[in-house]
N, CA, C and O of each residue as an XYZ file, in Angstrom:
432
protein
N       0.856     -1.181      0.000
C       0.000      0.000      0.000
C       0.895      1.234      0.000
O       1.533      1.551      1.003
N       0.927      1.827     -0.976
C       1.190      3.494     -1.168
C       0.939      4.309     -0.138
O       0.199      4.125      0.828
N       1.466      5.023     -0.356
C       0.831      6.381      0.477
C       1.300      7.817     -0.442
O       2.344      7.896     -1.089
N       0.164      9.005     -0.307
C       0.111     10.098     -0.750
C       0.247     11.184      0.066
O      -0.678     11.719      0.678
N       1.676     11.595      0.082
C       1.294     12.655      1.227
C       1.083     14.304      0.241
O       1.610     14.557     -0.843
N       0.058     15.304      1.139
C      -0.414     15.875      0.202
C      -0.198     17.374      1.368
O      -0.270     17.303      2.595
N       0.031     18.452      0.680
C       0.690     19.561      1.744
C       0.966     19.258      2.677
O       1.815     18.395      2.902
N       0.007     20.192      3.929
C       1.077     19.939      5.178
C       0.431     19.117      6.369
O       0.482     19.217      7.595
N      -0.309     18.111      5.322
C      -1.010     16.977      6.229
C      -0.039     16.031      7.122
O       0.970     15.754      6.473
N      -0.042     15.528      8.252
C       1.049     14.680      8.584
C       0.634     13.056      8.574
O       1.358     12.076      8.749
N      -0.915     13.146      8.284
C      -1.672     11.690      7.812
C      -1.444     11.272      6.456
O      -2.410     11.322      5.695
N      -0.445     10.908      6.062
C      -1.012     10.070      4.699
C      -2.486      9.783      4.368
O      -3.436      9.657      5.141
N      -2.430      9.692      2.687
C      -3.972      9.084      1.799
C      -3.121      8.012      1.527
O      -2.019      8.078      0.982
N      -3.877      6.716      2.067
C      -3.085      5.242      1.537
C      -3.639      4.968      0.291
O      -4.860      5.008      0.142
N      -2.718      4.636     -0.822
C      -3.338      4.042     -2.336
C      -2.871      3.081     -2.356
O      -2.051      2.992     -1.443
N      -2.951      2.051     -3.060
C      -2.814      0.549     -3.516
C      -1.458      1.059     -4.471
O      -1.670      2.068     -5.143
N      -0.264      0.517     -4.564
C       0.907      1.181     -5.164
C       0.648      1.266     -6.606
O       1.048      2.260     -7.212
N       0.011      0.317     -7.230
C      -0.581      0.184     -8.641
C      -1.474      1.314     -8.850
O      -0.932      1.798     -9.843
N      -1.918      1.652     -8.739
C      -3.361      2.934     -8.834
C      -2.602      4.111     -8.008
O      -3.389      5.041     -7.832
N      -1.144      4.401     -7.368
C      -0.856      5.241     -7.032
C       0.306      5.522     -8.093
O       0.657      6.564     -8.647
N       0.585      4.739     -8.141
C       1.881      4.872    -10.492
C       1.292      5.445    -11.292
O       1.902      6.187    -12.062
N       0.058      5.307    -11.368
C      -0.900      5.729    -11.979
C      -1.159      6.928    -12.134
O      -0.908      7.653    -13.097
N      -1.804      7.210    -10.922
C      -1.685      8.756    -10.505
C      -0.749      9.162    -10.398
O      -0.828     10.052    -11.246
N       0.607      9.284     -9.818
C       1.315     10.421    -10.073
C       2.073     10.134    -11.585
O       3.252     10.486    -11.553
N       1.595      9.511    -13.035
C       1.798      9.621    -13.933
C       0.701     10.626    -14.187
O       1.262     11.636    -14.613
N      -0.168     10.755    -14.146
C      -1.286     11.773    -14.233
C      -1.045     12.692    -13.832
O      -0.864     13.589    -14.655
N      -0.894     13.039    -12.337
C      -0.776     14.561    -11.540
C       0.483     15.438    -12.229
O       0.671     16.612    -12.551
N       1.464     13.787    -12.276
C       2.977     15.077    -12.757
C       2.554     15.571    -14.361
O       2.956     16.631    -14.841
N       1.733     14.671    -15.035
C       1.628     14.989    -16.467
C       0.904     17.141    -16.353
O       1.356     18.169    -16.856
N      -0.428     16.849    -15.368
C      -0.903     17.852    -15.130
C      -0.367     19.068    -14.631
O      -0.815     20.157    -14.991
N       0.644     18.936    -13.757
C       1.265     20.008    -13.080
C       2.185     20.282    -13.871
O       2.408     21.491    -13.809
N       2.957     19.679    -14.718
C       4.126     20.289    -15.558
C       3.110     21.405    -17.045
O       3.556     22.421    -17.578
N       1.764     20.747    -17.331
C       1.581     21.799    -17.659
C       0.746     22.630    -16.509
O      -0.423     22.933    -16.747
N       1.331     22.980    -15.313
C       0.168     23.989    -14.443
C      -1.467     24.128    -14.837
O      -1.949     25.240    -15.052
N      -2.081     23.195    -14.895
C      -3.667     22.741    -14.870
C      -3.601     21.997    -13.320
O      -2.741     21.186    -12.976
N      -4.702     22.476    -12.511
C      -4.897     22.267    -11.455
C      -6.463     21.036    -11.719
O      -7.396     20.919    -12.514
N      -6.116     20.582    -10.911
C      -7.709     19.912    -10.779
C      -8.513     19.002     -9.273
O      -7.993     19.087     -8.160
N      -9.410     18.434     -9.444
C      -9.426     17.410     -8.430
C      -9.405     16.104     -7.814
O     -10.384     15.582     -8.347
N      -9.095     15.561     -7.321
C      -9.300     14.036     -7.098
C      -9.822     13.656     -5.963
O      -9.399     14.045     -4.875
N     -11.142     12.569     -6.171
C     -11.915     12.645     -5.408
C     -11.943     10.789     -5.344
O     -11.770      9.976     -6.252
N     -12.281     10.555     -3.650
C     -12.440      9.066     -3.594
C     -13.230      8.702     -2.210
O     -13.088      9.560     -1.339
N     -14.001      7.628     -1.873
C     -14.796      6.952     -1.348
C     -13.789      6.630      0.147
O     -12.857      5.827      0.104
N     -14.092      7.254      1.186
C     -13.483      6.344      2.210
C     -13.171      4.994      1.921
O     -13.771      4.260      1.136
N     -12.176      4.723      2.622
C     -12.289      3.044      3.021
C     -13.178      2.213      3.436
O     -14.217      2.874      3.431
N     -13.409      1.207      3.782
C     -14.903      0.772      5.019
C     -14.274      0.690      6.025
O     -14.901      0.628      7.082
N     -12.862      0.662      6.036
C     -12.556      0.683      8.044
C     -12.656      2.649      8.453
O     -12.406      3.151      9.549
N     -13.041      3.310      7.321
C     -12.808      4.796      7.415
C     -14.510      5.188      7.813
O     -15.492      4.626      7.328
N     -14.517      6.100      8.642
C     -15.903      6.582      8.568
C     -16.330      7.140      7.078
O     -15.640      7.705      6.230
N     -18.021      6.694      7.072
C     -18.725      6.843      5.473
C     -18.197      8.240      5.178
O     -17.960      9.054      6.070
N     -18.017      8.484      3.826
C     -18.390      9.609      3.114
C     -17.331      9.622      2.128
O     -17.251      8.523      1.580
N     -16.310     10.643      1.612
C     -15.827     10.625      0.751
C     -14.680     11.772      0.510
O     -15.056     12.869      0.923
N     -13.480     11.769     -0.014
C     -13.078     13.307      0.674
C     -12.231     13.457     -1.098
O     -11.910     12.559     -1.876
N     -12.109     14.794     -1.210
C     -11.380     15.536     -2.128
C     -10.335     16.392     -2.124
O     -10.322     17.315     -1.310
N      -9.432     16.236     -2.922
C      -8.230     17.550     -2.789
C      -7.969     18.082     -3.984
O      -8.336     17.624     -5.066
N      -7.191     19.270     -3.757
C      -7.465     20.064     -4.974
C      -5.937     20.255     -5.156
O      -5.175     20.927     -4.462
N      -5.668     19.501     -6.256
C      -3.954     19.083     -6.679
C      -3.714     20.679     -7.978
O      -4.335     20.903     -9.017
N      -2.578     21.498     -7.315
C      -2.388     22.632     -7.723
C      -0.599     22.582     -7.206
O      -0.188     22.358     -6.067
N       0.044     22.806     -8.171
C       1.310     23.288     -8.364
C       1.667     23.947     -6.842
O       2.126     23.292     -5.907
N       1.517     24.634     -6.827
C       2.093     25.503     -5.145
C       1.449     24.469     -4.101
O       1.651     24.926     -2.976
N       0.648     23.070     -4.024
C       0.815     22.436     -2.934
C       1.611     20.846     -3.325
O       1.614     19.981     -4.200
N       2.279     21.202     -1.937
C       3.501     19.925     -2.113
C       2.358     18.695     -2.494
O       1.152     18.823     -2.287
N       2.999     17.479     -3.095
C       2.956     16.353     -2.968
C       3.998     15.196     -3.146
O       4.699     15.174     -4.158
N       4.112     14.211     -2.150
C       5.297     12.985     -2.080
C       4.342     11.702     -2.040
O       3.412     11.478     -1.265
N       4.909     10.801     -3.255
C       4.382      9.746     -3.332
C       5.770      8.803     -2.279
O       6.971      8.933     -2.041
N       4.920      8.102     -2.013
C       6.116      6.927     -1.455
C       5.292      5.515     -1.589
O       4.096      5.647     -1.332
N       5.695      4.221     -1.934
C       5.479      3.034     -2.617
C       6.534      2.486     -2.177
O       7.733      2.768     -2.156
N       5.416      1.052     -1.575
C       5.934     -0.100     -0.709
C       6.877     -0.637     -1.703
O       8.001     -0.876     -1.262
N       6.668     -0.874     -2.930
C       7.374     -1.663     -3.458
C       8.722     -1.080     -3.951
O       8.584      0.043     -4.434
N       9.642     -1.425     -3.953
C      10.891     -0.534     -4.546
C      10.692     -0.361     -6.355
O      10.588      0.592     -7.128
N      10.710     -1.757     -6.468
C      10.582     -2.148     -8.392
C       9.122     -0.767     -8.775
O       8.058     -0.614     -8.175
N       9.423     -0.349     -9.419
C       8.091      0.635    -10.550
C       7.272     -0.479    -11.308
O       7.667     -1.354    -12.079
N       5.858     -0.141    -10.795
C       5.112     -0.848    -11.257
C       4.783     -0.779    -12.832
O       5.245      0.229    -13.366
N       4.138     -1.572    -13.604
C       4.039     -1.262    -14.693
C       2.641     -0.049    -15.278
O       1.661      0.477    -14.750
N       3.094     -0.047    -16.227
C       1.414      1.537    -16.342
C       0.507      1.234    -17.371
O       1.241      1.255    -18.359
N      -0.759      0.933    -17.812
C      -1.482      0.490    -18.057
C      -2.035      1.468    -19.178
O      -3.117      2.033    -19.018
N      -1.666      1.556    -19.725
C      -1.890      2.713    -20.896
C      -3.277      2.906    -21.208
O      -3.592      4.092    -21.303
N      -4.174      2.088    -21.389
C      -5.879      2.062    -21.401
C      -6.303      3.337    -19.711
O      -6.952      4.365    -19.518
N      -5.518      2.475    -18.965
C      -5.769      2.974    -17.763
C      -5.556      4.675    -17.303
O      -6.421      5.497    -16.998
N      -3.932      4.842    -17.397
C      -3.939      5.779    -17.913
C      -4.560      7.136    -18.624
O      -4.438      8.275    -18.174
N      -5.345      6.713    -19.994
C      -6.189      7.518    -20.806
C      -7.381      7.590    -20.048
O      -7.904      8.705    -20.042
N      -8.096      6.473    -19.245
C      -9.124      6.662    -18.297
C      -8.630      7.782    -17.042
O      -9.385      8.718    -16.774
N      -7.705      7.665    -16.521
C      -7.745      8.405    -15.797
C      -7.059     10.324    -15.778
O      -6.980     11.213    -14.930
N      -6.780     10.201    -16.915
C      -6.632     11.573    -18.024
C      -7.718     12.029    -18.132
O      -8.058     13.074    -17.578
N      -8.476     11.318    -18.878
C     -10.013     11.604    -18.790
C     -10.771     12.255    -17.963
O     -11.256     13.327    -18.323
N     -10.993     11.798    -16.843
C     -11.141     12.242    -15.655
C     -10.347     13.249    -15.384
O     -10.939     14.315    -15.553
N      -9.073     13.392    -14.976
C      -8.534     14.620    -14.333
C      -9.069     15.847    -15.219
O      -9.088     16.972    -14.718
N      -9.612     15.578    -16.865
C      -9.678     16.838    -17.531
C     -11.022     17.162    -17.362
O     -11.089     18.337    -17.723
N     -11.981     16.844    -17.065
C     -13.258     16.777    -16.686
C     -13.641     17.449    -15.676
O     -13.143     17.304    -14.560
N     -14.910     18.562    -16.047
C     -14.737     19.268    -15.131
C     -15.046     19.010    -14.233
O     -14.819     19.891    -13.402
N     -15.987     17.304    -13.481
C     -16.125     17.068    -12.652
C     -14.551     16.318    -11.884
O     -14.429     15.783    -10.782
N     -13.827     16.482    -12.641
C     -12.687     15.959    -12.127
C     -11.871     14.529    -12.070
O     -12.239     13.691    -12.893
N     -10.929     14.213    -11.289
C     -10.817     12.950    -11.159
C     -11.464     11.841    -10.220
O     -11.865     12.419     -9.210
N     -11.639     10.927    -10.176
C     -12.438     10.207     -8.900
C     -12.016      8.930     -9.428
O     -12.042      8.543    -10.596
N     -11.634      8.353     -8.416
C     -10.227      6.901     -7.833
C     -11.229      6.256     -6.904
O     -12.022      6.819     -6.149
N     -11.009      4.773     -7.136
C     -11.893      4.034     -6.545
C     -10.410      3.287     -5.639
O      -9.522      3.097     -6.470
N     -10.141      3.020     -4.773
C      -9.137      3.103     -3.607
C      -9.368      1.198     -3.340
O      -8.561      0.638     -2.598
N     -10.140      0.633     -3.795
C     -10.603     -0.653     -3.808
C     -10.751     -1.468     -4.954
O     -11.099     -2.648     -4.945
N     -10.347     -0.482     -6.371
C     -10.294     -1.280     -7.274
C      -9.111     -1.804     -8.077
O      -8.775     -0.991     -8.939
N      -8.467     -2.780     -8.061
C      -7.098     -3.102     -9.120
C      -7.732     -3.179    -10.264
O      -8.635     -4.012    -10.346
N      -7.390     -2.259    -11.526
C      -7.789     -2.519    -12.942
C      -7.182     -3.818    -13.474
O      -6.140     -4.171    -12.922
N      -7.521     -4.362    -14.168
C      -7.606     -5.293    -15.294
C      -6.097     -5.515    -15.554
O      -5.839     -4.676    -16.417
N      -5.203     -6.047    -15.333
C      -3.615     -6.041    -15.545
C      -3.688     -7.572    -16.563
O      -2.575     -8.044    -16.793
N      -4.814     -8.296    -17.126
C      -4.393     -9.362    -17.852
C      -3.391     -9.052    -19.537
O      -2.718     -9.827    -20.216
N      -3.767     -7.383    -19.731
C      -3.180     -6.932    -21.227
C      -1.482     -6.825    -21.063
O      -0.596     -7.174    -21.843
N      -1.402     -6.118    -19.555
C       0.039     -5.994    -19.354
C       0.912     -7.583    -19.037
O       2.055     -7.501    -18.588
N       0.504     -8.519    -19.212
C       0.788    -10.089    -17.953
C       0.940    -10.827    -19.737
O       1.586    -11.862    -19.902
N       0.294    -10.152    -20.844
C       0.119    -10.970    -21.782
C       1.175    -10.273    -22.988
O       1.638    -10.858    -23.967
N       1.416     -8.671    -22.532
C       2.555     -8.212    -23.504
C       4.267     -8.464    -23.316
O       5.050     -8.044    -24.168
């Protein structure tokens, strides 16, 4: 499990390290061109209900850190889905419980 640390929170957002490669292939794509946006996701079920958002903008820090040392692989379908989303004006929204489909990458 990943973790996202995001300004000057001292709690980590835990991501699944796969879906957190992901994203910061996305965020850095976004911030190098300075487009701000949001990303939005579903508590956990050990988390109280509801759902929380942050608003990923150049002037606030972010540090990924990932359990695994090796770089996971990136899912290029996946990817464009989640491009998608970040450009949208409803934003991005990450399901924190889902591993995408890795049988295309296991078979190239």
């Amino acid at each position: 499990m990943g973790r996202l640390f995001y300004g000057t929170a001292e709690q980590p957002i835990s991501i699944p390290d796969h879906l957190l490669s992901h994203l910061r292939a996305v965020i850095t794509t976004k911030l190098r061109r300075s487009e701000s946006f949001t990303v939005t996701w579903r508590h956990p079920e050990e988390d109280p209900d509801g759902r929380s958002t942050i608003w990923v903008h150049c002037s606030i820090p972010l540090r990924f850190v990932f359990d695994s040392a090796e770089p996971e692989k990136l899912d290029p379908e996946f990817l464009r889905e989640l491009a998608r989303g970040a450009n949208s004006s409803a934003g991005l929204t990450i399901d924190l419980e889902h591993e995408p489909e890795l049988a295309k990458l296991d078979a190239a």
